[in-house]
C-alpha positions in Angstrom: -17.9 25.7 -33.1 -17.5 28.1 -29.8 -20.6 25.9 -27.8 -17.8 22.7 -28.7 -15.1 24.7 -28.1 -15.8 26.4 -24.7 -17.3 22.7 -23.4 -16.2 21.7 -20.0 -14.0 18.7 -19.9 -15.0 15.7 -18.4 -18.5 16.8 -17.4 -20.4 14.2 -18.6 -17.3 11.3 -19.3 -17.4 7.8 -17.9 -14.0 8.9 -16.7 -12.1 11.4 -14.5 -8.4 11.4 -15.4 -8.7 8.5 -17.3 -9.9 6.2 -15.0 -13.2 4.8 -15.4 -15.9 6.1 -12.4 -19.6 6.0 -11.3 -20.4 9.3 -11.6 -23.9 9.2 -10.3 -22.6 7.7 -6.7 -18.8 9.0 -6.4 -19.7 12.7 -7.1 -22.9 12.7 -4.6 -23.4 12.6 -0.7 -24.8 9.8 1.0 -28.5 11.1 0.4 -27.8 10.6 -3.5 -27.4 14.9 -3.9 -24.8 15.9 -6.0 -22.4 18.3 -3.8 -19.7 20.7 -5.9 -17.3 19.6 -2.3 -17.7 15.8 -3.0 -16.7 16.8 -6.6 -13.4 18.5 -6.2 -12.0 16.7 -3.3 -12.8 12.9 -4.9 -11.1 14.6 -8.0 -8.2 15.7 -6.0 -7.5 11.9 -4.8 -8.0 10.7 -8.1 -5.5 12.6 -9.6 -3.1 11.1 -7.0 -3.7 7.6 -9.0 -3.2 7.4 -12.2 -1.4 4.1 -12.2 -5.1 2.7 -11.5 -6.1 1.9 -14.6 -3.1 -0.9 -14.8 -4.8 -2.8 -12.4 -9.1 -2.2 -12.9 -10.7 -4.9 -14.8 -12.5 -4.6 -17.9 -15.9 -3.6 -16.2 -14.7 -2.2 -12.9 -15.7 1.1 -12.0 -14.3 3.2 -8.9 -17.5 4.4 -6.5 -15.3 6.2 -3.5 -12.2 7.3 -2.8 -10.6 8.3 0.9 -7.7 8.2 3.1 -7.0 6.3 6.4 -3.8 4.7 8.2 -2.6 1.2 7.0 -3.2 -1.2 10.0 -1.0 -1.6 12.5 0.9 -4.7 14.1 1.0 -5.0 17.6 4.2 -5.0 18.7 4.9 -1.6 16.5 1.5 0.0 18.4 2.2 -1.3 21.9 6.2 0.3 21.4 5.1 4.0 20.3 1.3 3.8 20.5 -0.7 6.4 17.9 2.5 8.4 17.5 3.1 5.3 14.8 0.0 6.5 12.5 2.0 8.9 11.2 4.0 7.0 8.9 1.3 4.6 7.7 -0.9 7.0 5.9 -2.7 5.2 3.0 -5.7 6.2 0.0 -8.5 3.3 -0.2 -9.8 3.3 -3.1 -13.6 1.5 -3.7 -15.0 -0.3 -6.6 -17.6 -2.2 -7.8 -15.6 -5.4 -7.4 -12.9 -4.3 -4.5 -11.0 -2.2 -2.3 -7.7 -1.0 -3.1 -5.6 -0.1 -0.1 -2.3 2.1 -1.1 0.3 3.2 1.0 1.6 6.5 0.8 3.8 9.1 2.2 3.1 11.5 5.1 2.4 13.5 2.5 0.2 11.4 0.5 2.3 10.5 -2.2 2.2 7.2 -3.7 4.7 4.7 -2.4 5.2 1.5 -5.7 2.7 -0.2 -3.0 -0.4 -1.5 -3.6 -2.7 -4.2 -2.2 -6.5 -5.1 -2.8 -9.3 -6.7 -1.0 -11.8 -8.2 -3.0 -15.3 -8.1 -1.9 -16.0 -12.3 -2.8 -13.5 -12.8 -0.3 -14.9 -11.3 2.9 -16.9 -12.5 5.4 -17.7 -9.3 6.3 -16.9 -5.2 6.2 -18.3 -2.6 8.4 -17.3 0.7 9.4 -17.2 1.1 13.4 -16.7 5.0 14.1 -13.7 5.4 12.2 -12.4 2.1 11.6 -13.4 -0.1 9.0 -13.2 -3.4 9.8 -12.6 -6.5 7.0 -13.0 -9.7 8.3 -11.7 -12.5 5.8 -13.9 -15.4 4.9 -11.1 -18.3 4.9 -9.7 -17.8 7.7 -11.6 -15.7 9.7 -9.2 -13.5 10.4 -9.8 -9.7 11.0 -7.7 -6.4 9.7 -9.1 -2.5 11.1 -7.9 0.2 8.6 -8.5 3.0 11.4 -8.8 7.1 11.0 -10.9 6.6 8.3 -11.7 10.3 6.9 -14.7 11.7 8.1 -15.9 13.6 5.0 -16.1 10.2 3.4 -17.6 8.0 6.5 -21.5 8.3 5.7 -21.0 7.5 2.1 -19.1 4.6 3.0 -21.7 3.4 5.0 -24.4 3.8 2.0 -22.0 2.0 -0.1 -21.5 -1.3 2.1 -24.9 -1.5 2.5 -26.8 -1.0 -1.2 -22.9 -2.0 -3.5 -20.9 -4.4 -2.0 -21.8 -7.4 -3.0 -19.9 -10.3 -0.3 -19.9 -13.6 -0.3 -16.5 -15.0 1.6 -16.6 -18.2 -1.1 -13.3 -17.4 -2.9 -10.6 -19.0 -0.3 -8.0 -17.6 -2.9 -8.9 -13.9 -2.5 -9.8 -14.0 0.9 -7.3 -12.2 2.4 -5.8 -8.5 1.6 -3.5 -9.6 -1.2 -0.3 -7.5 -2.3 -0.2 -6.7 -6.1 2.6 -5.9 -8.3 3.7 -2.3 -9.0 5.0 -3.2 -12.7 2.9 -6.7 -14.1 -0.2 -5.6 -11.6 0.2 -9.8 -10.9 -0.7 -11.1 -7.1 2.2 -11.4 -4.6 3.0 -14.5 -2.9 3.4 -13.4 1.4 6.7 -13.7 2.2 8.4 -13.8 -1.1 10.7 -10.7 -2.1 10.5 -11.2 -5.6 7.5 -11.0 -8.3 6.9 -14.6 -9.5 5.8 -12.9 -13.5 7.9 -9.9 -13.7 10.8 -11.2 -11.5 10.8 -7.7 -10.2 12.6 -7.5 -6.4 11.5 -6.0 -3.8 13.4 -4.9 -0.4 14.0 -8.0 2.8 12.7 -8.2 6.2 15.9 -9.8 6.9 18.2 -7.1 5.9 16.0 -4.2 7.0 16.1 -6.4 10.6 20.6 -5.9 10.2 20.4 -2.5 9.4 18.0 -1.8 11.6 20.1 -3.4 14.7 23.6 -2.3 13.6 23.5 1.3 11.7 21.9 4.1 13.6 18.3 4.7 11.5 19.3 2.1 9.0 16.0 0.5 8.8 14.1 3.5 8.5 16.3 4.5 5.6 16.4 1.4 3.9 12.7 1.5 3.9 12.5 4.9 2.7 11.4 6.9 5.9 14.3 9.5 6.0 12.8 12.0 8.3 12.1 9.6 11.3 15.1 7.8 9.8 17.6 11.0 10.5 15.2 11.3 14.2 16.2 8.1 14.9 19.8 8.2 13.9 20.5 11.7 15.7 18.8 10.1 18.8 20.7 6.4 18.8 23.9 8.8 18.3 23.4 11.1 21.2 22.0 8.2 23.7 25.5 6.1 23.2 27.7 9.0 23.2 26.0 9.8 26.6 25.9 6.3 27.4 30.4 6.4 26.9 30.7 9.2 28.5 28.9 7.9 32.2 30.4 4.7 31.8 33.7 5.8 31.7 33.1 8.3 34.2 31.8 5.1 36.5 34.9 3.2 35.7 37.4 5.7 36.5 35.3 6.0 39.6 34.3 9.8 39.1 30.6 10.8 40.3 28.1 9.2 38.4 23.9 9.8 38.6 23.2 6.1 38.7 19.9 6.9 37.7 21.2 8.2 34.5 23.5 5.2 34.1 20.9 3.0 34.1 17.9 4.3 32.3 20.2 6.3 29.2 21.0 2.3 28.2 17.5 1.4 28.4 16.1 3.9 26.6 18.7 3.1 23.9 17.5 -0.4 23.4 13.8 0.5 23.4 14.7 3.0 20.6 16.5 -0.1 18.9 14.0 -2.3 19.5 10.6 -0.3 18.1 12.9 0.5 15.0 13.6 -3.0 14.2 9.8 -3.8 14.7 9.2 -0.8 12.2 11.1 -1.6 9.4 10.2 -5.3 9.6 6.6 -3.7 9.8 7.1 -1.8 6.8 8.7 -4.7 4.5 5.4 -6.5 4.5 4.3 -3.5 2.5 6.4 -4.9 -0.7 8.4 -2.1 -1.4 10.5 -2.4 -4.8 14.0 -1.9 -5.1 13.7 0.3 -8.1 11.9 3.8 -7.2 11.6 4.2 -11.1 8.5 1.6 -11.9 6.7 1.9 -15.0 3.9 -0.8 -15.3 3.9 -3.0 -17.9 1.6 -2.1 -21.2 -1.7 -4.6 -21.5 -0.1 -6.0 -25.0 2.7 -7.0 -23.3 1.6 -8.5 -20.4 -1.0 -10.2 -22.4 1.5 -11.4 -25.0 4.0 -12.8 -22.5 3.5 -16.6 -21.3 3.7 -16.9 -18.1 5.1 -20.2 -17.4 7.2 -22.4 -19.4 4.2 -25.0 -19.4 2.7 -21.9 -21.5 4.9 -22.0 -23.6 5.2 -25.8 -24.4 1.4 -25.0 -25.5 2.0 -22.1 -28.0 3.9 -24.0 -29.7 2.4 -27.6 -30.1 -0.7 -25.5 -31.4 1.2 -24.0 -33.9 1.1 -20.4 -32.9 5.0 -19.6 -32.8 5.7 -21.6 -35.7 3.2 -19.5 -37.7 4.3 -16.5 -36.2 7.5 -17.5 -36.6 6.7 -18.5 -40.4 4.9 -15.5 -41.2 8.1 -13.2 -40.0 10.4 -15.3 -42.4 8.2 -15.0 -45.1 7.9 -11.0 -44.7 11.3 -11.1 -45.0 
């Protein structure tokens, strides 16, 4: 009784935390040497994912996890360069089947966002310094998930070469494909609504209004409120100063011209990155309800998903005699 009572948790489990591992690879360096480092920091992202196991399949096993930046559109790079980074830190998560790529908080807190990259889908993935690189096998086209951690790089590596198993044949995965927060379900580009769950998530089109006509809006609407309340104090102070020398120019008092000129300008490029930002951040599918809970396996199993579904259950039978059997109880 004291040997099973004093026995370490977990030490020898299939799972950390619940979620189902490779223990062998995920708790070792790259030279296959179990390091007590490795251990402690791959369980401290773990923990940070619980909501994992909604989405693994039945014999999927995560290999590595680390942390990066979410890629970066152009427009929103060339406006504030690196500084952008910042608010696109993300975990990746690495299975025996696929990458998961999750947005977080600057503080690494999980965000109701969640996309994946399957490995049958790519054409290829490399790590170049500190950027891994995806290219899709449909299209061709190419995504770098840069600042990849560099406790985690090496391993990486190992893992691409001796695990990964690609193939860029499935056109229907090849691409990094959004997933569902509550029915774990793929996400159709472009559409702000879940097509199984009907769950809503937030519009580029009205993060592109608030964006343009409220001081911070977008930021806030996308649920950035530190650069959001930046932004806002900054857009504030610019057109009050911007009132004040215009009126000053008009009632023909002194004016620095220079100042007349460039406090307008700067103005609009502040406008003008924060717009691209919040657009920027849409594509992310971010729900309108910050109180998820994913849907239970029985239920998402037991629901039909189309109406065509349906028509099916019951010319087999199956809700009439589930229907029967109910009566009958009764």
């Amino acid at each position: 009784m004291p040997e099973q009572i004093f026995k370490p948790v977990d030490i020898m489990s299939s799972k950390i935390f619940g979620l189902p591992v490779d223990r062998d690879f995920l708790l070792s360096n790259h030279k296959d040497i179990y390091k007590k480092r490795i251990e402690k920091r791959q369980r401290k992202l773990i923990a940070r994912v619980p909501f994992l196991k909604h989405y693994l399949r039945k014999d999927e096993k995560i290999l590595l996890m680390t942390t990066g930046y979410s890629p970066l559109a152009s427009p929103a790079q060339y406006l504030t360069g690196y500084v952008f980074v910042y608010l696109k830190r993300a975990m990746y998560v690495f299975t025996n089947y696929r990458i998961f790529h999750i947005p977080t908080t600057s503080v690494g807190k999980y965000r109701n966002s969640i996309a994946q990259i399957d490995y049958s889908g790519c054409e290829s993935i490399e790590l170049k310094g500190g950027t891994l690189m995806v290219q899709y096998g449909r299209s061709g086209r190419r995504e770098s998930f840069k600042a990849i951690a560099v406790s985690e790089r090496k391993k990486i590596r190992v893992l691409l070469k001796k695990c990964v198993p690609l193939s860029g044949t499935k056109g229907h995965l090849a691409d990094r494909i959004h997933l569902c927060p509550r029915c774990t379900r793929k996400l159709a580009a472009g559409k702000y609504t879940c097509g199984s769950c009907r769950l809503e998530f937030k519009s580029r089109t009205f993060a592109t209004i608030l964006a343009a006509l409220i001081p911070g809006g977008g930021y806030f609407y996308t649920q950035h409120y530190l650069i959001g309340g930046i932004n806002a104090l900054l857009e504030i102070l610019l057109i009050g100063y911007s009132v004040f020398l215009f009126n000053d120019f008009f009632n023909s008092n002194p004016v620095n011209m220079f100042h007349l000129v460039l406090t307008p300008l700067i103005f609009l490029y502040i406008k003008i990155a924060s717009v691209f930002h919040s657009t920027h951040f849409i594509d992310e599918f971010i729900p309108k309800d910050t109180t998820i809970k994913p849907l239970t396996t029985t239920r998402k199993l037991n629901r039909p998903k189309t109406a065509e579904q349906t028509l099916k259950k019951v010319a087999s039978g199956k809700i009439l005699k589930k229907d029967h059997i109910q009566k009958s109880g009764s």
